[in-house]
C-alpha positions as CSV (number, residue, x, y, z in Angstrom):
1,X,-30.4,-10.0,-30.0
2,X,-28.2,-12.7,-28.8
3,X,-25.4,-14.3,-31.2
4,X,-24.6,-17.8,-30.8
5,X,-20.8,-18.0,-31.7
6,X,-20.8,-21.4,-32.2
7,X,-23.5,-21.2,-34.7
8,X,-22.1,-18.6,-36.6
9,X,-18.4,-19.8,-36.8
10,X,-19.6,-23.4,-37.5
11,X,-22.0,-21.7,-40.2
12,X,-19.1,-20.2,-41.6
13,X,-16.7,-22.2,-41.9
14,X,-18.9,-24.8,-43.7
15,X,-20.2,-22.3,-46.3
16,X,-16.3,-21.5,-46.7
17,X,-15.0,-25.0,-46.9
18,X,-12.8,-24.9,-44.3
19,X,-12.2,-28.0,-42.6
20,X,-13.8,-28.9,-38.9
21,X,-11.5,-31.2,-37.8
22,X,-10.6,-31.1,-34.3
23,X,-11.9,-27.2,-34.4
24,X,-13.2,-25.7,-31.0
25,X,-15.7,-22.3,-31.2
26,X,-17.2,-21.1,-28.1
27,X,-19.9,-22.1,-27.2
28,X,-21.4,-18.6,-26.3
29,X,-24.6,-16.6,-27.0
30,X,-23.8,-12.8,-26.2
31,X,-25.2,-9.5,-27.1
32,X,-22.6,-8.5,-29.9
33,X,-23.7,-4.6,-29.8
34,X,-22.2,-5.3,-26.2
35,X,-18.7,-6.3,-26.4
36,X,-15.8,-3.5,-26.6
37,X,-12.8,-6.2,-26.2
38,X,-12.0,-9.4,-27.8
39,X,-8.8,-11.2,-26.3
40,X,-7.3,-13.2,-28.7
41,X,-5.0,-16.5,-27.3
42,X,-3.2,-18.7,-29.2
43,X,-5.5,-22.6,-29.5
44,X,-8.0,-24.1,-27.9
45,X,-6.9,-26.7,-25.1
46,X,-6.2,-30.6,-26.2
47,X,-9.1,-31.4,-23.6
48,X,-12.1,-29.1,-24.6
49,X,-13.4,-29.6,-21.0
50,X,-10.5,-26.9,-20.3
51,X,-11.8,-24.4,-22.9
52,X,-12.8,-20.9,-21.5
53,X,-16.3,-21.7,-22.3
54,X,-16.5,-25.2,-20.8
55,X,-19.3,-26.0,-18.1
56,X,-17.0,-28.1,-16.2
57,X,-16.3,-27.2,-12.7
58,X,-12.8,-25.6,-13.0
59,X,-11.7,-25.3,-16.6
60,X,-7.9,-25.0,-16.8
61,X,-7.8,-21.9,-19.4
62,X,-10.1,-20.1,-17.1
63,X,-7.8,-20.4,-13.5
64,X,-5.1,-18.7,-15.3
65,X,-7.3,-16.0,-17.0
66,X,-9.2,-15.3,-13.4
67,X,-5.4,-15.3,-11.5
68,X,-4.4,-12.8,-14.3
69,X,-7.6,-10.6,-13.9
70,X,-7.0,-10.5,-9.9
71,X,-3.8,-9.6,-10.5
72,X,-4.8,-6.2,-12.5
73,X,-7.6,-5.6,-9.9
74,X,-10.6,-7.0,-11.2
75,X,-12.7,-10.1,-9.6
76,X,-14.0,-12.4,-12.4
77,X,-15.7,-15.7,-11.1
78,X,-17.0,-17.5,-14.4
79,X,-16.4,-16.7,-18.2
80,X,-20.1,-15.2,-17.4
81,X,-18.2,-11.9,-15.8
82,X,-16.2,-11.5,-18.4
83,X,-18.8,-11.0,-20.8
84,X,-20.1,-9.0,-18.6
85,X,-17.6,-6.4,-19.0
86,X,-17.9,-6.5,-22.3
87,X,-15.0,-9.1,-23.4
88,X,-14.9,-11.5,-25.6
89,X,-12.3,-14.7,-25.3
90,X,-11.6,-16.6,-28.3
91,X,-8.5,-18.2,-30.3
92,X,-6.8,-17.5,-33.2
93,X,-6.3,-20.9,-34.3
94,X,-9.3,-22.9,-33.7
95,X,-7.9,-26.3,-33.2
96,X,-5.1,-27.2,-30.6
97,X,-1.8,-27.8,-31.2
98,X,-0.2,-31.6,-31.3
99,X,3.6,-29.9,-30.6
100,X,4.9,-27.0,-29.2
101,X,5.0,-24.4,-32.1
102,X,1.9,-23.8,-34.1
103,X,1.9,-24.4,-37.5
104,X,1.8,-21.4,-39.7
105,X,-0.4,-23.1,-42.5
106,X,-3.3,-23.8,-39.4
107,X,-2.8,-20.2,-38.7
108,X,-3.7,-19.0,-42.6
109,X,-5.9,-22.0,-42.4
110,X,-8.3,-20.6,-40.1
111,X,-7.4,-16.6,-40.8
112,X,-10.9,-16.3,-42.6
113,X,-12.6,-17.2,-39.1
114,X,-10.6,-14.9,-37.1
115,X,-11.7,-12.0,-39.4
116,X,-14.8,-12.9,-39.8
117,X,-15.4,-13.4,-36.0
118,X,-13.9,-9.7,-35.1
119,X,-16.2,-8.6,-37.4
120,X,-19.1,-9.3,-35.9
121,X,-19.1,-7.1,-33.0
122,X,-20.3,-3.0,-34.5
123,X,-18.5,-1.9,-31.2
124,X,-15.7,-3.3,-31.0
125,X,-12.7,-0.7,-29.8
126,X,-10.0,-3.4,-28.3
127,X,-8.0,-6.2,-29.8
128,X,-5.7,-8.0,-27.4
129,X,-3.1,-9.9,-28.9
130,X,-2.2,-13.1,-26.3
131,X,1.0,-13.9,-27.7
132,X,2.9,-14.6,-31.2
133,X,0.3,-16.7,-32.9
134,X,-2.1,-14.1,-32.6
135,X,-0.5,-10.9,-33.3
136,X,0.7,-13.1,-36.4
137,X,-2.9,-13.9,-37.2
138,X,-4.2,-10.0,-37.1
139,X,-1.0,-9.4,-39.1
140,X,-1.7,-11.4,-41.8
141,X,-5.1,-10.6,-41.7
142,X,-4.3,-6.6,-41.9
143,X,-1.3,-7.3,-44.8
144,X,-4.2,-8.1,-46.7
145,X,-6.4,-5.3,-46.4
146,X,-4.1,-2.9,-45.4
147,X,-0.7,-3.8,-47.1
148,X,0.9,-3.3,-44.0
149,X,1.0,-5.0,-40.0
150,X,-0.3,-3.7,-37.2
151,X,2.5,-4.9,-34.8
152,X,6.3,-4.9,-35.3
153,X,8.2,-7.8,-35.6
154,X,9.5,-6.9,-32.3
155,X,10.1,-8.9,-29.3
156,X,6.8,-8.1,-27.2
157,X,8.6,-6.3,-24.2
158,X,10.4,-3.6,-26.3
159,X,6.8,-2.6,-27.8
160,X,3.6,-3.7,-25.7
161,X,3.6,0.2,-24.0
162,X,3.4,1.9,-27.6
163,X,-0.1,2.3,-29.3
164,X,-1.5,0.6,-32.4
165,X,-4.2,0.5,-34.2
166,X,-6.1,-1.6,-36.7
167,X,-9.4,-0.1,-38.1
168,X,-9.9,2.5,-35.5
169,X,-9.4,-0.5,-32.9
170,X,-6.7,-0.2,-30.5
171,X,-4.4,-3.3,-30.2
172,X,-2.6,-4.4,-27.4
173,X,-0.1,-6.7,-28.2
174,X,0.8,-9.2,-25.1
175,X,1.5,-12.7,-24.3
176,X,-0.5,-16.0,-24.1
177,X,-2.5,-15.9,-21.0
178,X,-3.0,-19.6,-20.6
179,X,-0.6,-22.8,-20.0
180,X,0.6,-25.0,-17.4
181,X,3.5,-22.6,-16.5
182,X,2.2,-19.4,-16.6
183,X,1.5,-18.7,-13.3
184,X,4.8,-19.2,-12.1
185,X,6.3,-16.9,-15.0
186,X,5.7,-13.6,-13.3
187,X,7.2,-11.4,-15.1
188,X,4.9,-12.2,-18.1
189,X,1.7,-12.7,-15.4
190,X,3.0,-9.3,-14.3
191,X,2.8,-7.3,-18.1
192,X,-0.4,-9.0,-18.6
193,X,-2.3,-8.2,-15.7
194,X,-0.5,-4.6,-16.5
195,X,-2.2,-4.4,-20.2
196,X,-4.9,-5.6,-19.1
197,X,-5.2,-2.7,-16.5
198,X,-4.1,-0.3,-19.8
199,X,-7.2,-2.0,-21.7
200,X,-9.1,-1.0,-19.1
201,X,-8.4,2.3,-18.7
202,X,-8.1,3.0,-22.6
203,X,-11.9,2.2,-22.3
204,X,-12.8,4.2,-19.8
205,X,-11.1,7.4,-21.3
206,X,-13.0,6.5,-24.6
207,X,-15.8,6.6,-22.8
208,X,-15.6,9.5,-21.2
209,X,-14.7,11.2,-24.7
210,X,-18.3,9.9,-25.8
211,X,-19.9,11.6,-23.3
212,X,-18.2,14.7,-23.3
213,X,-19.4,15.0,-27.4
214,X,-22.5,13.7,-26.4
215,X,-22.3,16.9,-24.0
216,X,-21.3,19.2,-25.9
């Protein structure tokens, strides 16, 4: 059965009274039973026709996603590919940003769609953190059910190699894999396209534990 996102977020939020303004969901319909990874960025774009899920020709958020992906090995032409391995794209925030920071009350604003939205795929074994806003989101969201955070208030290099987990997901915590200047940042395009390779092959070993119960 196919989930529209859009639907359900918009649903949501309106039953919750959270405001709409300005808000950007994806506008998706995917098998949820299907997806094993949601990577989570920071906003949505200022022009929506840049969103991961636009269907303009080249949307900005997706060049950079596409140039990281190549970079870690893996061909993905369209948001379509993505999906099809099983990923999910979305925002923590679902508005953009009108300055350079994010502001933490939009953050707790929102918190109640973030949750909701991670928990509507039953399979769901990766959360990737893209950068501060994010990890601060899951943070806050797992303070409140878990009295505790999932990730360190550590600068992301000194911990991105150790594992974490939230709810028997792994998380990955990284950095914000969209932007003007990322490409030419290569040391960040180089840790991301390196976590997203450790994703990867995180999956594939959980996998291959599931067969070899399966087998045995």
């Amino acid at each position: 059965m196919l989930l529209d996102m859009n639907k359900c977020l918009l649903e949501f939020s309106e039953e919750n009274g959270i405001s709409l303004q300005g808000v950007q969901f994806p506008q998706v319909s995917l098998a949820a039973e299907n997806v094993e990874v949601i990577m989570i960025n920071e906003v949505p774009p200022e022009n929506p026709s840049d969103y991961f899920y636009s269907k303009s020709e080249n949307p900005g958020y997706m060049k950079t996603v596409q140039a990281l992906f190549a970079d870690a090995g893996i061909t993905v032409g369209s948001i379509e590919d993505i999906i099809g391995r099983g990923i999910y794209l979305t925002t923590a925030v679902k508005s953009s940003k009108s300055g350079y920071a994010v502001d933490t009350a939009k953050i707790i604003e929102h918190l109640p769609i973030l949750e909701y939205e991670i928990g509507l795929f039953p399979n769901l074994k990766v959360i990737m953190l893209m950068g501060d806003v994010a990890k601060k989101a899951l943070n806050y969201i797992a303070k409140k059910n878990t009295k505790k955070n999932v990730i360190p208030s550590e600068s992301t290099y000194k911990i991105r190699s150790n594992e974490f987990f939230y709810q028997n997901k792994r998380v990955f915590p990284s950095y914000i894999m969209t932007g003007g200047n990322i490409l030419i940042e290569k040391s960040k395009c180089r840790m991301i396209s390196e976590d997203i390779i450790r994703m990867e092959e995180y999956l594939k070993q959980s996998r291959d534990n599931r067969i070899l119960n399966i087998n045995k």
